[in-house]
C-alpha positions, 0 to 999 in steps of 0.5 A, a space after each residue: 225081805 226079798 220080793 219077785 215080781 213077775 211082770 215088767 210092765 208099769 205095776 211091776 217096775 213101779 212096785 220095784 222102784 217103791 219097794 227099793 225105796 222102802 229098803 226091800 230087796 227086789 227082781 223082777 222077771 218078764 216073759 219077753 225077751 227084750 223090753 222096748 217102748 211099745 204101745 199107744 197112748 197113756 193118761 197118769 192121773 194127779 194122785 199116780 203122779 203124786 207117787 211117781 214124784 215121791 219116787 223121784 221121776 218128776 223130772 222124767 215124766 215132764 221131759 217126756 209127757 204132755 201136761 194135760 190142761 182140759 178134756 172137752 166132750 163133744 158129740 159127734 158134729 163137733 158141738 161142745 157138751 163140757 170143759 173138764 179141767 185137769 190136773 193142776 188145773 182142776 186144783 191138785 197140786 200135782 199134773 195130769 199126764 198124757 204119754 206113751 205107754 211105751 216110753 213110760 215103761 222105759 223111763 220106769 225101766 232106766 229107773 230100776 236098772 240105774 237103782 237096782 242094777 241092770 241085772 234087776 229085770 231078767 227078760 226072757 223068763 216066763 213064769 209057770 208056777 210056784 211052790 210055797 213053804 213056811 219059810 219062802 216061795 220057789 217060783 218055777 220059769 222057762 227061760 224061752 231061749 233054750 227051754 230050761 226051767 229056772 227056779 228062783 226063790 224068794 220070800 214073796 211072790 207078786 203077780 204084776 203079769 196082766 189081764 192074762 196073768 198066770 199068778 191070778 189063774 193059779 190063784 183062781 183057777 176056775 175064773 175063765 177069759 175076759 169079760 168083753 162088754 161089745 165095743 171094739 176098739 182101734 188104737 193108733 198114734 199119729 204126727 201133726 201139725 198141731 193139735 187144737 191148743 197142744 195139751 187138750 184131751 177130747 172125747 167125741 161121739 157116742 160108742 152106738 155110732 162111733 166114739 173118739 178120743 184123741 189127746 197128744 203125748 210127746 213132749 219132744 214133739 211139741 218142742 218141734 212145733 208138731 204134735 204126737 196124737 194118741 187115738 182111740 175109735 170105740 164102736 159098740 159092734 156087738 148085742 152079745 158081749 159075752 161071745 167076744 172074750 177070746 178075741 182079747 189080743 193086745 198084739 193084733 193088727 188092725 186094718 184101716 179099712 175096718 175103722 175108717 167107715 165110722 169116722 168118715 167126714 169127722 172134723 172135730 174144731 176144724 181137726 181132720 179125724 179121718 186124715 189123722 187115722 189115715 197118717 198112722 203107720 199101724 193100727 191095734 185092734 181089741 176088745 174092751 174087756 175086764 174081769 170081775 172084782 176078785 174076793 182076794 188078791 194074796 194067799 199066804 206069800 203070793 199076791 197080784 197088783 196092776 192089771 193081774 189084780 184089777 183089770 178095768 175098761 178104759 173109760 176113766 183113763 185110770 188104769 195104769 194110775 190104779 197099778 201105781 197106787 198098788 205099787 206104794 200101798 205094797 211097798 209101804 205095808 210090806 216095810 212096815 211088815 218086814 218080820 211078817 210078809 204074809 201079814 203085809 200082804 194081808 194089810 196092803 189087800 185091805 187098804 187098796 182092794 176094796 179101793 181098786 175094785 170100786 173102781 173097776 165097777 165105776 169104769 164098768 158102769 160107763 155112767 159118761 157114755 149113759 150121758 152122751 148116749 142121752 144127748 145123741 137121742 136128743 139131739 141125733 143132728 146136733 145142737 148149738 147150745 147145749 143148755 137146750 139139749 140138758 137142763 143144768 142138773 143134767 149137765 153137773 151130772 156129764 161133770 159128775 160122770 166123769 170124776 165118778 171114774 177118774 177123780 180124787 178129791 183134790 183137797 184130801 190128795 193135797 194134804 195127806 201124808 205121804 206113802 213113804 214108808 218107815 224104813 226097817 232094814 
């Protein structure tokens, strides 16, 4: 069996490495053309990393992301709501990472080439459509340097191209932009001295008034004593969410100015979040935005994984970990397939679509945000205990808040099997 994948991104170079390892013939294509590690921030949850490791990057990952120990909410004043343990922490046997997306998608992208050859991802091709037969499909790209229409075939075509991709409107036509919810986000990277304890995550505030997560990503920073600090300043800015959709550009600059206002005079545990903002060199600017759960991701040799499959907010920091279980799950029923694609791709839409889509919900439901937002409408000058502002089945209910969107049952990830296929060359 021969897959394309269009997209060079986590899901595609994931699905990749899974489908290599499941002894599936492979290439991946992307629109770009050169691949470098851009971006911010990433959390990988314990059952992504879990896969990551099967594949073989265990080490990678640890040289390069920052173990994360807890995730601590507080409201905007700084005061304490719940410590929320991670990774190893919380019982799984695998870590919780936090890293750049950038340099992720290169530790992925070294991975395929050193496996599949460098001539496994194709940059510069940007894919436009497909024509399928009984027997194959043909996918149709422009090569961008010189305009000429390249026809690639194979006998399964995957779409792990984004929350824009073309694999998805071709397969859904009439589905239309984004879906915005209102808030607004700035993202940025910053180097400090350090960062409370090195490998804490924070959630502060509220997006009525101004939200901030801030978590450290560098293991390389670390290791010089400083700390690489990813930033996230969500602000709900708008009562008519619908009319924001066609800003959703993850390319755009954003101002310092535009964000600053909201954060003036945070200093969370002592840390100046103002002057953190301040020390980045550039700032993005989007939209929080998803889609709506798709009714079916295949149609006959063609199917969508990653964000091209199950676009989400990021409020559960599992975006980039749902890609990856795409990844294994096609892998897996495509090995176990391998005299029937279409048959494979039927099978892995089964196991992870009504998986993924739950998800997208849970993230869109922001059951975390109802919480803090009831507690600044409690206490909107703060609080010194907050077992004044909750009493204790609100407070097991921030903790389950957070583990509806994020979490797997530790015990049932710890002792599954394994998604390694039965290889069938």
């Amino acid at each position: 069996m021969d897959v394309l994948i269009v997209g060079a991104g986590i899901a595609g170079l994931t699905t990749a490495l899974a489908l290599d390892k499941a002894g599936v013939g492979v290439r991946v294509v992307e629109a770009a053309p050169r691949l470098g590690p851009l971006g911010v921030g990433i959390n990988l949850q314990p059952h992504a990393v879990r896969e990551l490791t099967e594949l073989g990057l265990a080490e990678a990952l640890d040289a390069t992301g920052i173990r994360t120990r807890e995730m601590i909410t507080m409201d905007r004043f700084g005061n304490r709501i719940a410590v929320h343990p991670r990774g190893r922490h919380a019982g799984y046997t695998w870590p919780q990472y936090s890293i750049h997306r950038g340099e992720l998608q290169m530790l992925l992208l070294d991975a395929v080439r050193e496996r599949l050859g460098h001539d496994a991802v194709r940059t510069g091709l940007s894919f436009e459509t497909y024509e399928e037969d009984p027997e194959g499909v043909d996918a149709q790209l422009r090569d961008r340097a010189n305009g000429d229409v390249v026809t690639l075939r194979a006998d399964v075509l995957v779409g792990a191209d984004g929350i824009f991709s073309t694999v998805r409107r071709l397969l859904h036509p009439d589905e239309g932009a984004p879906l915005w919810n209102g808030v607004r986000m700035w993202r940025g990277v910053a180097e400090v001295d350090e960062f409370l304890t090195g490998d804490t995550m924070l959630v502060v505030g509220t997006h009525s008034t101004g939200r901030m997560v801030l978590y450290p990503i560098s293991k390389a920073a670390a290791e010089r004593g400083r700390a690489l600090v990813n930033w996230v300043a969500e602000v709900r800015v708008s009562s008519s969410p619908e009319t924001g959709s066609a800003m959703a550009n993850w390319t755009t600059e954003g101002r310092l100015e535009d964000v600053l206002p909201y954060y003036a005079g945070w200093r969370v545990d002592g840390f100046d979040v103002p002057g953190l903002l301040s020390r980045s060199e550039w700032i993005l600017d989007y939209p929080m935005v998803d889609r709506d759960p798709l009714p079916f991701w295949s149609r006959g040799r063609v199917t969508l994984a990653g964000d091209a499959a199950h676009p989400m907010y990021p409020v559960g920091s599992n975006g980039g970990s749902q890609a990856i279980l795409d990844a294994r799950i096609l892998a897996r029923e495509l090995a176990s397939f391998a005299t029937d694609p279409v048959a494979g791709l039927c099978s892995y839409e089964a196991v992870r679509r009504p998986e993924a889509n739950a998800v997208v919900l849970a993230c869109r439901d922001m059951p975390l945000d109802r919480m803090l937002e009831l507690i600044a409408e409690r206490a909107p000058e703060g609080f010194t205990r907050i077992e004044d502002v909750l009493d204790a089945e609100e407070l097991v209910s921030v903790r389950e808040a957070w583990q509806k969107t994020t979490d797997v049952d530790a015990e049932a990830l710890n002792r599954r099997e394994s998604w390694d296929p039965v290889v069938t060359r």
